[in-house]
C-alpha positions as CSV (number, residue, x, y, z in Angstrom):
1,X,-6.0,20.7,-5.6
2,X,-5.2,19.3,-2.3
3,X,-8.9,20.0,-1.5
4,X,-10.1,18.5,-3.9
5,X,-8.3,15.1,-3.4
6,X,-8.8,15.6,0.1
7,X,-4.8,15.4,1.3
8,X,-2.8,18.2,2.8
9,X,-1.1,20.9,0.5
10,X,2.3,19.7,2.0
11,X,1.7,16.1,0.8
12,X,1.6,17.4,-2.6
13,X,4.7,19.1,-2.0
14,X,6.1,16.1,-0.8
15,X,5.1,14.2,-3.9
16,X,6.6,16.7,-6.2
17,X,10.4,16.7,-4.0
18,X,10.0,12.7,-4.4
19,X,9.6,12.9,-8.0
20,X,6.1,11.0,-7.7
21,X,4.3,14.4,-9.0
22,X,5.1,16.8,-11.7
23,X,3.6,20.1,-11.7
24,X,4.5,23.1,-13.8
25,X,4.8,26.3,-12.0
26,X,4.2,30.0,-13.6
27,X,6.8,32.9,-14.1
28,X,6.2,33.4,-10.5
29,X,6.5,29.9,-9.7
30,X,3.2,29.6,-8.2
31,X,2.5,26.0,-8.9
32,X,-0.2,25.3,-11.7
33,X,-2.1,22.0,-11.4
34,X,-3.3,20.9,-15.0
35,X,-5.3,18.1,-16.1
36,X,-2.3,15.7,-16.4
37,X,-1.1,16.8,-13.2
38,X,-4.7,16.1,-11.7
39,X,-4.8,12.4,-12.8
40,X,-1.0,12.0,-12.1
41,X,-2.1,13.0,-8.6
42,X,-4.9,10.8,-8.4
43,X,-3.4,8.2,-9.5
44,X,-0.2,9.0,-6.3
45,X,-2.9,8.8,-4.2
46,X,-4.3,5.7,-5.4
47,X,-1.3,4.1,-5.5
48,X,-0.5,5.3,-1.6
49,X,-4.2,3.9,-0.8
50,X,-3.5,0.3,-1.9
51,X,-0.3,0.1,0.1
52,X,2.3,1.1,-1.9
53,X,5.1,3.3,-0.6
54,X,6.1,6.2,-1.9
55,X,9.3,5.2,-3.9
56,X,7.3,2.0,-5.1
57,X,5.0,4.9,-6.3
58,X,7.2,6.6,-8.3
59,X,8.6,2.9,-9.8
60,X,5.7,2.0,-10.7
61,X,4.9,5.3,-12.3
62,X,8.3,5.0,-14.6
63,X,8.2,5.1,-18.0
64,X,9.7,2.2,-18.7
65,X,6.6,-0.4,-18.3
66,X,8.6,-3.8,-17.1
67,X,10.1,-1.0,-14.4
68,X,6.2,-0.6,-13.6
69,X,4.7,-3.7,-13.7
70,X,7.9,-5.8,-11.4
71,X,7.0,-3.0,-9.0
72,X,3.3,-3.6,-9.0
73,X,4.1,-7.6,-8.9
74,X,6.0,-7.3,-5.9
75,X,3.1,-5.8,-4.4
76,X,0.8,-8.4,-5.1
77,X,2.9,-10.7,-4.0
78,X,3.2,-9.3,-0.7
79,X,-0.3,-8.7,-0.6
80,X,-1.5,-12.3,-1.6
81,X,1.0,-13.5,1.3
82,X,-0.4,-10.7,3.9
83,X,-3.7,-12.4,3.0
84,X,-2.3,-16.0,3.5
85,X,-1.2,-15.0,6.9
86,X,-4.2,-13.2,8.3
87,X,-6.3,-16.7,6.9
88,X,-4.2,-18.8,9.1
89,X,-4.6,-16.1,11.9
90,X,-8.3,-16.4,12.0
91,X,-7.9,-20.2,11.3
92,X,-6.0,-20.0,14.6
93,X,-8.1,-17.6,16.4
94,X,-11.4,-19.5,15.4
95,X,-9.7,-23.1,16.6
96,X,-8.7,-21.2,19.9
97,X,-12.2,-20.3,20.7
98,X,-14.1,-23.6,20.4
99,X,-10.7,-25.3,21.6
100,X,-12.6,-27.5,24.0
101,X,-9.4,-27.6,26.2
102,X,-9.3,-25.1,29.2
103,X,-5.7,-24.1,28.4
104,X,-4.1,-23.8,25.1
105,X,-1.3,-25.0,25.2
106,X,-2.7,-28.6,26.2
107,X,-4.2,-28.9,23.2
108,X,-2.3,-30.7,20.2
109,X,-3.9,-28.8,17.9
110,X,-3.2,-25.4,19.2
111,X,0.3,-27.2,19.6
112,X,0.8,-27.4,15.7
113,X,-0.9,-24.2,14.9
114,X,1.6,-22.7,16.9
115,X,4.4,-25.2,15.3
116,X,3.6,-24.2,11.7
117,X,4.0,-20.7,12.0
């Protein structure tokens, strides 16, 4: 399984102890990964890929759906606002490289860039 998703066998071991992964074991507790387990793993991993942590993995995996989706608004939120940031960085970095000034912080523009964040 861990193959297969291309993650180490201890992450899924991990996942399980967190309670972001269910998997039913045998009589000799060997674990035994089943379809739902399969997606419910996929989906982990997913999850973990667009940023989420784990325990915002396994609340947005609950089974009560408003539980789910104020999780998974949370992270957009903090996503769209990542985005914002990183669009004034470059807005910066692009004014800072055809600043015609030698120096920075002569410049009144650099002056509010720097005043505004």
């Amino acid at each position: 399984m861990a193959a297969e998703l291309g993650i180490e066998a201890h992450v899924l071991r991990h996942w399980e102890h967190e309670g972001a992964l269910t998997v039913r074991r045998d009589d000799n507790g060997y674990r035994l990964y089943d379809d739902n387990a399969v997606e419910q793993a996929r989906t982990v991993l997913k999850l973990r890929r667009v940023g989420l942590s784990l325990p915002e993995v396994v609340a947005a995996m609950a089974p009560k759906k408003s539980t789910a989706q104020a999780v998974v608004r949370a992270k957009i939120a903090a996503l769209e606002n990542e985005i914002l940031s990183r669009q004034q960085a470059i807005t910066f970095l692009r004014h800072a490289v055809e600043c015609r000034h030698r120096y920075l912080d002569e410049c009144p523009d650099c002056a509010n860039f720097v005043r505004d964040a």
